[in-house]
C-alpha positions in Angstrom: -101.0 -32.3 62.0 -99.9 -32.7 58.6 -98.0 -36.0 58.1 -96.5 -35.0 54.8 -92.7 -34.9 55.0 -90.7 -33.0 52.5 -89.2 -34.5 49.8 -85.1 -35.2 49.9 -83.0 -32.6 48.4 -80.3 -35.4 47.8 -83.0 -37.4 45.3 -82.8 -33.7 43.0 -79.7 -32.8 43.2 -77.3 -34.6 40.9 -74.8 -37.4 42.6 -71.3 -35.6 43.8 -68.6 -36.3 41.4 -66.0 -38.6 43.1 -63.0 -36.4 44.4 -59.7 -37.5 42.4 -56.8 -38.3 44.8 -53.4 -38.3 43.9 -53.4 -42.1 44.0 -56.5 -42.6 42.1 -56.1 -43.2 37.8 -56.8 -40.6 35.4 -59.9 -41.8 33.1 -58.8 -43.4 30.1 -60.0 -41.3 26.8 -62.0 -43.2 24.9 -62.6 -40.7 21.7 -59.7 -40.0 18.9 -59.8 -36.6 19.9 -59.1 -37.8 23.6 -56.5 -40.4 22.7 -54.6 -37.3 20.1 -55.2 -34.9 23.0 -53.2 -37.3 25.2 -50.4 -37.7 23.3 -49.4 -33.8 22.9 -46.9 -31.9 24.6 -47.8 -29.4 26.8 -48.4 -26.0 25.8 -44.9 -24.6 26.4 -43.3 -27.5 24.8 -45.5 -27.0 21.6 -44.4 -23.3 21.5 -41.1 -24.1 22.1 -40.9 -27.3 19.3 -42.9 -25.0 16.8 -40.8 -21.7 17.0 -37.2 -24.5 16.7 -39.1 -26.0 13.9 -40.1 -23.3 11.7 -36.9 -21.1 12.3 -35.1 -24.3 11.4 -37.1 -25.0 8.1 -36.5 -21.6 6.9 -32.7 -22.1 6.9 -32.8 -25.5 6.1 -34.8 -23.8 3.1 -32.6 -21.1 2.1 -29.9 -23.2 2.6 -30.8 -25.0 -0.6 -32.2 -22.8 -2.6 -28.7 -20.1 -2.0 -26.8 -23.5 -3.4 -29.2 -23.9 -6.5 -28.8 -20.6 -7.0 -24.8 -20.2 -6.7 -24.8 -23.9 -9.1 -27.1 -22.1 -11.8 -24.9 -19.1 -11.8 -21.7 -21.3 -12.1 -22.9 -23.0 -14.7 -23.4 -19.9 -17.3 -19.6 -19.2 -16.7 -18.3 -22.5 -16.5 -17.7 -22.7 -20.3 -14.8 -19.8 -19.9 -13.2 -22.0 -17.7 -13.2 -24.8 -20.0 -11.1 -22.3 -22.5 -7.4 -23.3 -23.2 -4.9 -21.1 -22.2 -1.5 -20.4 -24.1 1.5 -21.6 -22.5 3.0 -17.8 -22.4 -0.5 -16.7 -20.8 -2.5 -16.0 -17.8 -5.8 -16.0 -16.6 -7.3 -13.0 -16.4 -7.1 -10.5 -13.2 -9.4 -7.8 -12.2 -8.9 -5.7 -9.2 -11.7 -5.4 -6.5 -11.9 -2.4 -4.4 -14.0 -3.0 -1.2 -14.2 -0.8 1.8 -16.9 -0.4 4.7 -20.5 1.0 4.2 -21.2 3.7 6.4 -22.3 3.4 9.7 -20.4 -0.1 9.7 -17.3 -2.1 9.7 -15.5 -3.9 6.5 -16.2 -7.1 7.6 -19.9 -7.0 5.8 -18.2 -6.1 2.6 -15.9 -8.9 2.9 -18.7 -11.4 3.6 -20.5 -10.4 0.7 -17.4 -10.4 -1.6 -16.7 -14.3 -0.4 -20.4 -15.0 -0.3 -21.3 -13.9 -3.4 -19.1 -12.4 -5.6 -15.9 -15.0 -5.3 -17.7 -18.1 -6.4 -18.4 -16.9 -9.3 -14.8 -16.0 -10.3 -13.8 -18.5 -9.2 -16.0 -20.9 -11.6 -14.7 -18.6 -14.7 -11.1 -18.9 -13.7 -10.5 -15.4 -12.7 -7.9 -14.1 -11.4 -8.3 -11.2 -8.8 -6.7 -9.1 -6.5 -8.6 -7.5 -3.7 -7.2 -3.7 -2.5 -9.5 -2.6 0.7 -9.4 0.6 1.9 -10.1 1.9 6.0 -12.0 5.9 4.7 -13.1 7.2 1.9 -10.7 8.6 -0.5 -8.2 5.9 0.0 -9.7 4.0 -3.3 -9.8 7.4 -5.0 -5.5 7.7 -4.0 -5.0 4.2 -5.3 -6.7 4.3 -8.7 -5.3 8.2 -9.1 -1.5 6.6 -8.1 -2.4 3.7 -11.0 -3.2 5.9 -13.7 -0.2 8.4 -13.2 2.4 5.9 -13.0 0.7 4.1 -16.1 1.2 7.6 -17.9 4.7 7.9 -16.6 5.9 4.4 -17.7 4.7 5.6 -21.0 6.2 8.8 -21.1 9.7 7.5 -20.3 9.9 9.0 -16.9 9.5 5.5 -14.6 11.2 2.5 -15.1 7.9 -0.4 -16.1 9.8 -3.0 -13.6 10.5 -2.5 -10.3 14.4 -2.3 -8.9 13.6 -5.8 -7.7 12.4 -7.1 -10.9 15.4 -5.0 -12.6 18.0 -7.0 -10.5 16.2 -10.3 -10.5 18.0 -13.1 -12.8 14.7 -14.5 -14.3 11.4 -12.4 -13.8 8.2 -14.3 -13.6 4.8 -14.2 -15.4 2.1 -12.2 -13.7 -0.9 -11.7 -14.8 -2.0 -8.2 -15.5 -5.1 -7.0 -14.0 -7.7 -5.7 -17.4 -10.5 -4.7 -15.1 -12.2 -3.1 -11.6 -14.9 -4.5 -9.8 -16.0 -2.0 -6.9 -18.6 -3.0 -4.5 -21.7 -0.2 -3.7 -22.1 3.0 -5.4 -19.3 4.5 -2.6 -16.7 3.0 -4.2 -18.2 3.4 -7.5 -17.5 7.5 -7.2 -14.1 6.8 -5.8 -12.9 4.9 -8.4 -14.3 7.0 -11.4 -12.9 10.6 -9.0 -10.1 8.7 -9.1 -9.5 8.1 -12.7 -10.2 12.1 -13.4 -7.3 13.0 -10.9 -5.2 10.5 -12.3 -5.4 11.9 -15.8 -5.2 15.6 -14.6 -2.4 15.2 -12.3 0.9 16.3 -13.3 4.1 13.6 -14.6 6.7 15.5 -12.7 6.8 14.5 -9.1 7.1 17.7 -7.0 9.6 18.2 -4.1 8.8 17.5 -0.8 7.9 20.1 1.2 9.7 19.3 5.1 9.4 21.6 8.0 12.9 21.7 10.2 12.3 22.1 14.0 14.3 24.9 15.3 16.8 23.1 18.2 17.0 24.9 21.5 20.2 25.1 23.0 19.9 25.0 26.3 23.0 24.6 28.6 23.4 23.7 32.2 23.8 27.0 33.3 20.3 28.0 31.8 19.0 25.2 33.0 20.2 25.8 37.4 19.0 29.3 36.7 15.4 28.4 35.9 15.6 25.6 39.0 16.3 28.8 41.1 14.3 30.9 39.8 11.3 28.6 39.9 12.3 27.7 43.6 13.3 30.8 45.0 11.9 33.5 42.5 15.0 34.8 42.1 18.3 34.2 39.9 21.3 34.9 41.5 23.9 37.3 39.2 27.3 37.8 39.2 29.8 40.3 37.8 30.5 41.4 34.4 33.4 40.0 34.4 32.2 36.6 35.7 30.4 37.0 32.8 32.3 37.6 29.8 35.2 34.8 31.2 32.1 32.5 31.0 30.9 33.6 27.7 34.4 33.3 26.5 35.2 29.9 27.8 31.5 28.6 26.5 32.8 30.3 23.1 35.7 28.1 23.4 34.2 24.5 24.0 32.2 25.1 21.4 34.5 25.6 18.7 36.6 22.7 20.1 34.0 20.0 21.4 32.1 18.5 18.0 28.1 19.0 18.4 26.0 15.8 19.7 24.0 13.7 17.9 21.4 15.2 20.1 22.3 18.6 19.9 22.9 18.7 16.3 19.6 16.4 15.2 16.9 18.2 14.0 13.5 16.7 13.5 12.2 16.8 9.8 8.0 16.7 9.6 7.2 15.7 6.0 3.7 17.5 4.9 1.7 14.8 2.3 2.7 16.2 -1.6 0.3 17.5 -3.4 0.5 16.6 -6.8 -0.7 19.6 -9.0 -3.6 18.8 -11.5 -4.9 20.9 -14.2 -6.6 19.8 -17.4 -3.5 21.1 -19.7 -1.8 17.9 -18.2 -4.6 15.8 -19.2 -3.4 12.7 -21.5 -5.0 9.2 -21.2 -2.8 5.5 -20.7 -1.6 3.4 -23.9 -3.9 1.4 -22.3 -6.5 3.1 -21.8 -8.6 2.9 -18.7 -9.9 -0.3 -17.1 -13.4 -0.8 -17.6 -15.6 -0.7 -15.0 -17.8 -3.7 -12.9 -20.5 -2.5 -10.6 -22.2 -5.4 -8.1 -24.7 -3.7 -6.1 -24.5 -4.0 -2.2 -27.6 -3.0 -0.4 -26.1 -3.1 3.3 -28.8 -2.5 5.8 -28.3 -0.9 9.2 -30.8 0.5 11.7 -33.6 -0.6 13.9 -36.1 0.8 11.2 -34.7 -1.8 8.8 -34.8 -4.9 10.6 -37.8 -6.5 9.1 -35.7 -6.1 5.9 -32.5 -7.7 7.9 -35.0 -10.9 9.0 -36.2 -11.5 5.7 -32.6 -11.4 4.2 -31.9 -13.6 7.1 -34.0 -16.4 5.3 -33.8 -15.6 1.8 -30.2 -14.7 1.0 -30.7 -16.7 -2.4 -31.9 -13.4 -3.5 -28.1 -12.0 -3.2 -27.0 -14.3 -5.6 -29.4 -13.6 -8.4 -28.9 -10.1 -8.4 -24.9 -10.0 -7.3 -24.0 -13.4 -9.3 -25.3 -11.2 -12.6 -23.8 -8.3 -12.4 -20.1 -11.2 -11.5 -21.4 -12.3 -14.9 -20.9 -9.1 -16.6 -17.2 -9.4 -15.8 -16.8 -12.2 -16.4 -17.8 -12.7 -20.2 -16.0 -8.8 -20.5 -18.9 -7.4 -22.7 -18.3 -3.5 -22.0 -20.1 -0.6 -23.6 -18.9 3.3 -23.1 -20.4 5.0 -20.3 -23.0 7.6 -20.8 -24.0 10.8 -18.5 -26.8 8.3 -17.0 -25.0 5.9 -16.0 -23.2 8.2 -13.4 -26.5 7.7 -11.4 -25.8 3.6 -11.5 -26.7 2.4 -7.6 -29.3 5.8 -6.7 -31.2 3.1 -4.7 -28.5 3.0 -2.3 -28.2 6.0 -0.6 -31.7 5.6 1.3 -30.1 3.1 3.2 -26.7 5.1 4.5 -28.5 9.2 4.5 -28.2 8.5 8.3 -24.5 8.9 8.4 -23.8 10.3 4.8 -25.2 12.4 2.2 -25.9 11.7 -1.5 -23.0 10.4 -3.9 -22.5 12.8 -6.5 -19.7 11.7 -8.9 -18.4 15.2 -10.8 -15.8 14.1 -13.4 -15.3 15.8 -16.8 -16.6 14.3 -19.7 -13.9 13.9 -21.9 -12.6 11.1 -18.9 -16.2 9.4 -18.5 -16.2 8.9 -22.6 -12.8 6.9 -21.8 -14.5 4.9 -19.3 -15.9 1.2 -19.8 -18.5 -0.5 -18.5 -19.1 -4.3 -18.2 -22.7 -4.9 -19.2 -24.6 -8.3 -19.9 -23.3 -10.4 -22.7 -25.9 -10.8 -25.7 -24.9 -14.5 -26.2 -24.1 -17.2 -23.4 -22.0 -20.1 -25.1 -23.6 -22.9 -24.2 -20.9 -25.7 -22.8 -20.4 -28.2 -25.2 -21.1 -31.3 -23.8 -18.3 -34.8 -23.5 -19.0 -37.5 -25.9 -20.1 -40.4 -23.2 -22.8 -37.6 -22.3 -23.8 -37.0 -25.7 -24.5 -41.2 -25.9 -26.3 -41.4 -23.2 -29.0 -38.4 -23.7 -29.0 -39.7 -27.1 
């Protein structure tokens, strides 16, 4: 009989790790790595703090460098508003034609024209005066309507002041716009079709052209006959001379009793005139035509550009680079005549709207685009001249 036992499992086998009850402590880390592991969040909380975080950087980011950017571009045109001004002048006014990029509402426009484009008038001093317009060829109506009445004034066939200013005792100063700032290449095309129909349209204002309505007479006796006949089908007659004594006696009233207002009233449908062009009325303004300011506007729309909308998101400093130097150009009014290439001016548009719109293509003749300005970057940018206490104290 073999008295050997076997040897105990429980001497090989490791010891049981002691089960943790909710009562008992959690082991205190003794490492770094422990103690720094401690300390952290949990996981969602570190997702959560890290997305908040970053997002908010990024603005917090853009934020500054959008207001380094506006104060840079201020500064180049601050000198003009340093300028005196005579006590019989004004500021100068340009006119800013805005209207919404397809596929969306006017509201980006206007953002961008306050975001962008305004401070930088304003630090020059410059007077504007912003038309919008709802479609296109609203803008091409307006500038057309400009440059006729311009050319009627001088002809002698308008009046230059209004009937109000005529009767007014004392008519005030008002500054007179000298320029046209047009936001995308859309209103770009408007403005310039604009100026051809305005220099091709006729002086003499043609007569309206009004359609009268026909009135129907209709009198009560017309009127209980067709009641019968739709009830019953049929219209009861009477004789002929029932007939003639009512003829006679309707002959009667009518000479005697005066017509009603509603009787008598026709309505009048006006058709929109159409002012006849042709290029033997062509003839330019004393003034000549306005030059011309285009600020790019880029306005992106679509699923397909939404990695371009999230990085504008955060880096909208870039606007006022490219948008606060073409302001620039207006403001330091630097113009050059406009050649055949320049009608291409904003191509890299169109990508963005071909979804709801097809190309821009600006047909005017040429003797009107060799009228036509255009502001362009100013070789020299006076410097502004610094106060005398600033002068000691770089000194």
């Amino acid at each position: 009989m073999d008295n050997t036992t076997a040897p105990s499992t429980s001497a090989a086998t490791p010891e049981a790790r002691p089960k943790l009850t909710p009562n008992t402590p959690k082991p205190v880390p003794t490492t770094f790595a422990g103690k720094l592991r401690a300390k952290l969040p949990s996981r969602g909380w570190m997702i959560f703090w890290g997305t908040v975080g970053t997002l908010g950087g990024l603005v917090v980011r853009d934020h500054y460098l959008t207001v380094d950017a506006k104060k840079r571009v201020a500064d180049k045109v601050d000198v003009l508003s340093k300028q005196s001004c005579g006590v019989q002048e004004m500021p100068r006014k340009v006119t800013v034609y805005i209207m919404p990029p397809p596929g969306d509402g006017i509201h980006k426009t206007r953002h961008y024209f306050k975001q962008f484009v305004k401070p930088v008038f304003d630090a020059a001093a410059m007077d504007y005066e912003v038309r919008e317009a709802s479609n296109e060829g609203q803008i091409r109506e307006m500038v057309a309507a400009d440059v006729r009445r311009k050319r009627q004034v001088a002809a002698g066939k308008e009046p230059a002041l209004t009937e109000q200013e005529q009767n007014a005792p004392l008519v005030p100063m008002k500054s007179v716009s000298d320029g046209i700032v047009v936001l995308g290449r859309i209103a770009l095309g408007e403005v310039l079709k604009g100026y051809n129909d305005g220099c091709l349209q006729s002086l003499d204002d043609p007569e309206p052209v009004v359609q009268v309505e026909s009135a129907k007479e209709v009198s009560l006796e017309g009127e209980a006959a067709s009641l019968v006949k739709e009830a019953t089908g049929s219209v009861e007659t009477t004789g002929d001379n029932d007939a003639k004594k009512e003829e006679s006696s309707t002959a009667q009233t009518t000479e005697t009793t005066p017509a009603t207002p509603e009787a008598s009233a026709t309505p009048a449908v006006a058709e929109p005139v159409v002012i006849p062009q042709d290029e033997a009325y062509f003839s330019l303004p004393p003034t000549g035509l306005e030059p011309i300011g285009y600020i790019p506007f880029k306005n992106l729309v679509g699923f397909r550009n939404f990695h371009k909308k999230l990085y504008a998101l955060f880096n909208s400093y870039d606007c006022v680079e490219y948008a606060g130097g073409s302001v620039m150009k207006v403001a330091f009014a630097e113009t050059k005549d406009m050649e055949k290439d320049d009608l291409e001016i904003g191509r890299d548009e169109e990508p963005l709207f071909q979804k709801y719109r097809g190309p821009v293509e600006i047909d005017i003749l040429d003797r009107v685009r060799e009228n036509v300005k255009l502001y362009v970057t100013p070789q020299h940018i006076p410097e502004q001249k610094k106060a005398d206490g600033e002068e000691e104290n770089s000194s």
